[in-house]
C-alpha positions as CSV (number, residue, x, y, z in Angstrom):
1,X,22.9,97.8,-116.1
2,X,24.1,99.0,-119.0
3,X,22.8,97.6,-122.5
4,X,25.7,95.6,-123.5
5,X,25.3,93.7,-120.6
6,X,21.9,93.6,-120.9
7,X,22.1,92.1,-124.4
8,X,24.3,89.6,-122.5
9,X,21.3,88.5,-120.4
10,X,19.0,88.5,-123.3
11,X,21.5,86.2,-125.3
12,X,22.1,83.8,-122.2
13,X,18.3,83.8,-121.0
14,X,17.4,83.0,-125.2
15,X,19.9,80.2,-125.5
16,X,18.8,78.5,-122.2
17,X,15.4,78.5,-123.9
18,X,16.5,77.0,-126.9
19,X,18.6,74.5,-125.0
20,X,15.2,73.6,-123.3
21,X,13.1,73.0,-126.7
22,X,12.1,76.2,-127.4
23,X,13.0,76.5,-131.0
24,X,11.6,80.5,-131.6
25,X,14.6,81.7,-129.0
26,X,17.2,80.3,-130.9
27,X,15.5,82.9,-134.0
28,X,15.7,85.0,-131.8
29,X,19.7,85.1,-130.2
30,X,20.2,85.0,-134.7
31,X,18.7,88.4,-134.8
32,X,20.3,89.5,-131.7
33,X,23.7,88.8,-132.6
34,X,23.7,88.5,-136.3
35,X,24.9,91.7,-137.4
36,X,27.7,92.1,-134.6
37,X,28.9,88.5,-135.5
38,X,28.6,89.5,-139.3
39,X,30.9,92.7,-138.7
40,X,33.4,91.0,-136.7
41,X,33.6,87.6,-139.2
42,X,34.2,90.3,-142.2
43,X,37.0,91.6,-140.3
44,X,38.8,88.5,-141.0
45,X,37.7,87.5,-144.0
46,X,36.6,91.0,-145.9
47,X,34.3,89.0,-148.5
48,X,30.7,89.6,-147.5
49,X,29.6,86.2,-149.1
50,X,31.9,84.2,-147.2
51,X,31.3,86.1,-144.0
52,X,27.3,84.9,-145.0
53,X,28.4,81.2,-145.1
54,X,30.5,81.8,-142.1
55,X,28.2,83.4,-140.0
56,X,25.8,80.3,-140.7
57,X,28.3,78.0,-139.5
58,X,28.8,79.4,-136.7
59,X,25.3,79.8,-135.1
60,X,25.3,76.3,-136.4
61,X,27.7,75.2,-134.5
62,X,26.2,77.0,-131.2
63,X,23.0,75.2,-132.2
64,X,24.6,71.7,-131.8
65,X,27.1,72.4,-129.2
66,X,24.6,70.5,-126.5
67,X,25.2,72.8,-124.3
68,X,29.1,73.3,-123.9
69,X,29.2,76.9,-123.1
70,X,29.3,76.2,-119.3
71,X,28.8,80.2,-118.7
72,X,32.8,80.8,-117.7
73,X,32.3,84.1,-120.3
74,X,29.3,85.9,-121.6
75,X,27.4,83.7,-124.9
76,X,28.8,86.3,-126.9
77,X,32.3,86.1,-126.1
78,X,31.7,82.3,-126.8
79,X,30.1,82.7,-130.1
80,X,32.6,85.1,-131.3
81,X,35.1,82.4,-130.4
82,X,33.7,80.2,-132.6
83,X,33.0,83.0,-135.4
84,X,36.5,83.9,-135.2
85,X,37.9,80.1,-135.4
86,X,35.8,79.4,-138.6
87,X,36.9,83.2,-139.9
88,X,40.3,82.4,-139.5
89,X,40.7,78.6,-140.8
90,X,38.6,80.0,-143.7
91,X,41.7,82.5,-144.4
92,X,44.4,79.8,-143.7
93,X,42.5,77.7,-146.3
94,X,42.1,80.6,-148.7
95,X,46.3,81.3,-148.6
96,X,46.7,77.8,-149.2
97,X,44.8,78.2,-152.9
98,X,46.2,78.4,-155.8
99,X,44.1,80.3,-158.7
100,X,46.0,79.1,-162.3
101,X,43.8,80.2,-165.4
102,X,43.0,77.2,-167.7
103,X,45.7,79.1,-169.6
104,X,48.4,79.0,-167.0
105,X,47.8,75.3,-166.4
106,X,48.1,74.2,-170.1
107,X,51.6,76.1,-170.4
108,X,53.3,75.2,-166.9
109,X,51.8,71.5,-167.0
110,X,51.0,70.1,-170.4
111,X,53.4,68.0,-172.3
112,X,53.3,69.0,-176.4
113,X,53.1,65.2,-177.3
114,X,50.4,64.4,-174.5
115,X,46.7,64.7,-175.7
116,X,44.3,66.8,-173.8
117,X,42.7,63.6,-172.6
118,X,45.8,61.9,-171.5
119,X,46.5,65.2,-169.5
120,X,43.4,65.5,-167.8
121,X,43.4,61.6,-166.7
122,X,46.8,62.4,-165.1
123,X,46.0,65.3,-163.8
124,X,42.8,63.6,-161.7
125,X,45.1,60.7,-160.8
126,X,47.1,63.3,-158.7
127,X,43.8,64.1,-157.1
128,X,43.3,67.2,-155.3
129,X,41.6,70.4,-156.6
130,X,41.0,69.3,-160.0
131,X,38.8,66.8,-158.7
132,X,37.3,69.2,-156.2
133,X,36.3,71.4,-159.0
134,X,34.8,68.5,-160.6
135,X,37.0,68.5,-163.7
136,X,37.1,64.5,-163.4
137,X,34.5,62.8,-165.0
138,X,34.2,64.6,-167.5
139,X,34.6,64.5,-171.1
140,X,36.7,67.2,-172.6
């Protein structure tokens, strides 16, 4: 047998474990394929602290799938699935953003007789990012 496949049987014979209480196996298929899931998630995403966060989620989601991988492929090929489904909504999300400078805001947004206050009330009425990043709320 060779090893990848033998990996295979570790990972499958570690998640039945964990599926049957045994909470150490699950530690255990982490370490097994952490730093192949890591590798492949970077791929995608080519920012080592998001792969992190990524990588998390996915075993995460593994974790609380109650048992859904029904063994049609090898755990691996299923937990890459996953990886690469968070990887790639994470990079669908990431186009999607738009980085202004606080600079580039004032000029393309403000009106010269609005007041700074008056701009960022209307600016958290619209909703969105700026109240994502937590710029409602707050005084200027």
């Amino acid at each position: 047998m060779n090893d990848k496949r033998a990996q295979d049987k570790i990972g499958e014979e570690l998640y039945r474990r964990y599926l049957a209480g045994d909470k150490e196996a699950f530690t255990e298929l982490v370490r097994l394929y952490e730093q192949d899931l890591s590798f492949f998630i970077n791929g995608f995403v080519g920012d080592m602290h998001e792969t992190k966060h990524l990588l998390i989620d996915a075993f995460a989601q593994l974790a609380v799938s109650g048992g859904r991988f029904e063994g049609r492929s090898y755990l691996k090929t299923y937990l890459f699935a996953i990886g690469k489904h968070l990887a790639l909504r994470y990079v669908k999300m990431r186009r999607r953003e738009t980085h202004l400078s606080y600079e580039d805001i004032f000029e393309k947004f403000i009106d010269e007789s609005e007041t700074p206050e008056a701009f960022l009330q209307r600016l958290c009425a619209a909703g969105g990012g700026f109240v994502r990043a937590g710029l409602c709320g707050h005084d200027i």
